[in-house]
C-alpha positions in Angstrom: -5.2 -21.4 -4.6 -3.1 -17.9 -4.5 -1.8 -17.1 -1.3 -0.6 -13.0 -1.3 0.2 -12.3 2.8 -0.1 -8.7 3.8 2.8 -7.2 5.7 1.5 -5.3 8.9 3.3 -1.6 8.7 0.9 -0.6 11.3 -1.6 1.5 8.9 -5.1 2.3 10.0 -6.5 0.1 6.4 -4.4 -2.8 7.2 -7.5 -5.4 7.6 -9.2 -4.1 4.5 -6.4 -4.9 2.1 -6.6 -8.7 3.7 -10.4 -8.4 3.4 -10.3 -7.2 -0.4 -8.2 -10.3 -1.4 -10.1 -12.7 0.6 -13.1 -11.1 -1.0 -11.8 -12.0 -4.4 -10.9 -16.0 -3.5 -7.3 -15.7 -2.3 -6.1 -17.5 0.6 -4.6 -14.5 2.6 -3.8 -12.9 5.9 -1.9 -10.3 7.8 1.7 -11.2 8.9 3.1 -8.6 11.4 6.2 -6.7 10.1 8.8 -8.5 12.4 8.4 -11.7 10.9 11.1 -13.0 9.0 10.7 -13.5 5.5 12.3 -16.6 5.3 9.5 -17.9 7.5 6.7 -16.6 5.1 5.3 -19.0 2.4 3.6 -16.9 -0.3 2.9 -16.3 -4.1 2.7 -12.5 -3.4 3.0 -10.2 -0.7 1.5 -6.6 -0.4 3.6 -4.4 2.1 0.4 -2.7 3.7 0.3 1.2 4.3 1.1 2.8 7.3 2.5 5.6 9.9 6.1 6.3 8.8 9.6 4.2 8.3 10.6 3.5 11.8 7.8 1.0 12.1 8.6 -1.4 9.0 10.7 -4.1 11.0 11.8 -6.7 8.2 9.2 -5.7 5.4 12.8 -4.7 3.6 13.8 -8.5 3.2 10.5 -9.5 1.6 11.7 -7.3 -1.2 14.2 -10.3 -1.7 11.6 -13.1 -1.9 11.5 -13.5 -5.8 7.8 -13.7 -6.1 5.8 -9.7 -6.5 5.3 -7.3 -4.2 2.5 -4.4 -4.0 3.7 -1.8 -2.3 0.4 0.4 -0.9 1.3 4.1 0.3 4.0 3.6 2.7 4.7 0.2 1.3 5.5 1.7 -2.0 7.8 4.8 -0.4 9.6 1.5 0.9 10.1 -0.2 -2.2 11.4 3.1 -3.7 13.6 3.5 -0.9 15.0 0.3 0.0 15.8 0.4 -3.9 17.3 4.1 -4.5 14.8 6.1 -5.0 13.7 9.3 -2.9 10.7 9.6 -0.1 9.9 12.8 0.7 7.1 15.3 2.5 4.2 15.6 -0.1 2.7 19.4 -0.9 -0.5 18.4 -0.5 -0.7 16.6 3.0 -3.6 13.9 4.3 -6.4 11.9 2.9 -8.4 13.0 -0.5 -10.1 11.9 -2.9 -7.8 12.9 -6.0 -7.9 12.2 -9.8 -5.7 9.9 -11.1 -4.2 9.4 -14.5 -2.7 6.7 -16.0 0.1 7.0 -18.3 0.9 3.7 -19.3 -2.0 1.7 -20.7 -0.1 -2.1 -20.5 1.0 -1.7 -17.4 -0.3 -5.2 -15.7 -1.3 -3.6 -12.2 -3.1 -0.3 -13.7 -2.9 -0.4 -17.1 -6.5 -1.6 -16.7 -7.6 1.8 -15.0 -6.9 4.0 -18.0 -7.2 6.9 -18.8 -8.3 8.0 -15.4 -9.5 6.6 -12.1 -10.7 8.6 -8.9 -8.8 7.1 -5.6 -8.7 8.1 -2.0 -4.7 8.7 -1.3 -2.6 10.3 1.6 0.2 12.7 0.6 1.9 13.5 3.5 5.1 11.4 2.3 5.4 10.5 -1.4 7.8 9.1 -4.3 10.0 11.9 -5.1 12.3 9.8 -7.3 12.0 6.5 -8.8 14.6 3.7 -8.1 16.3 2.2 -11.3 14.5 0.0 -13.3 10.8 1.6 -12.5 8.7 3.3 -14.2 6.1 6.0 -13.6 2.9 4.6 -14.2 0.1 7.0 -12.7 0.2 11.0 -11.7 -2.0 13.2 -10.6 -2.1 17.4 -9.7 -1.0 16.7 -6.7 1.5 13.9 -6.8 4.1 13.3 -9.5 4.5 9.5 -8.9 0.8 8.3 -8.0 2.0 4.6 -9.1 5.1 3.2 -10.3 6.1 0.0 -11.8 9.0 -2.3 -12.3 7.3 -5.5 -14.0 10.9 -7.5 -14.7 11.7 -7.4 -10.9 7.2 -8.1 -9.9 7.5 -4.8 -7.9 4.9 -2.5 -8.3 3.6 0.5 -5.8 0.5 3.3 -5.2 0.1 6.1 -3.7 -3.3 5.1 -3.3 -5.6 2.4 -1.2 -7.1 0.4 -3.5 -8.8 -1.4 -0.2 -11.2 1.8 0.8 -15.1 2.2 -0.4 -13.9 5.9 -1.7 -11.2 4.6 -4.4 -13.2 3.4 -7.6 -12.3 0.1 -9.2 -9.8 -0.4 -6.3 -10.4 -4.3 -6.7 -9.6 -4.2 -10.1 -6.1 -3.5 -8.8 -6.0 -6.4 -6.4 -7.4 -9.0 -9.2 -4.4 -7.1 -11.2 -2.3 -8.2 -9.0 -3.6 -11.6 -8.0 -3.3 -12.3 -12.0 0.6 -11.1 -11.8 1.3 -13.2 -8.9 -0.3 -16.3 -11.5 1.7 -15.9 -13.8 5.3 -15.1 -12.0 
């Protein structure tokens, strides 16, 4: 069986991203953010939203696992930090349901979704700039870099939560995922 931990970065949806894998038949569960990554045995690892960078402890070294990482919200501003890319305040602020679009078709974690999807995401901090090697994968009116994608390092981030009721077809990124982590 798959086994895809989620890092605890201390968001408020934290539970629901273990709850949507579990619901999909993967052996899961929440590992808190000062664990070290050497300690963690896993196929895939999502790095879970959360309140801001100061709380992340050693979610940075599970960047250096070699098996894929979804990055959700904060998660994903980490990624693109940690890796040379830009974080910075988003125009548009808290939670809303926003339209999505989806500008690469074969991308493996929302490639699916296309054209469009409808997702519940919080702007207050977002991908200004992408790190090397990634690619922009889903915008939106509000947010230049909705998702972005590096598939030859299995690192891969949204804005969005996929876990919440609100965002449509949400699981379908999770199986996505699940089906990445398979085949890495």
């Amino acid at each position: 069986m798959t086994r895809i931990v989620v890092i605890d970065l201390h968001g408020q949806f934290t539970h629901l991203e273990r709850r949507a894998l579990r619901d999909i038949g993967v052996d899961t569960e929440i590992v808190d953010a000062d664990a070290p990554a050497d300690a963690v045995e896993a196929d895939g690892i999502v790095l879970s939203g959360g309140p801001d960078m100061d709380r992340v402890g050693n979610a940075p070294d599970y960047l250096d696992l070699d098996v894929p990482v979804l990055g959700i919200c904060l998660g994903m501003q980490l990624i693109a930090a940690e890796l040379g890319g830009a974080v910075g305040g988003g125009d548009y602020g808290g939670y809303a349901d926003v339209d999505v679009e989806i500008v690469d078709d074969a991308d493996p974690l929302v490639g699916s979704l296309a054209p469009e999807t409808r997702v519940w995401a919080s702007h207050a901090d977002e991908v200004k700039s992408l790190p090397e090697g990634f690619a922009r994968v889903a915008t939106s009116d509000v947010c230049g870099i909705e998702a972005m994608s590096n598939p030859e390092a299995a690192l891969y981030g949204v804005q969005w939560h996929p876990e919440v009721a609100h965002t449509e077809r949400g699981e379908e990124v999770f199986e996505n995922f699940v089906s990445i982590c398979e085949s890495a």
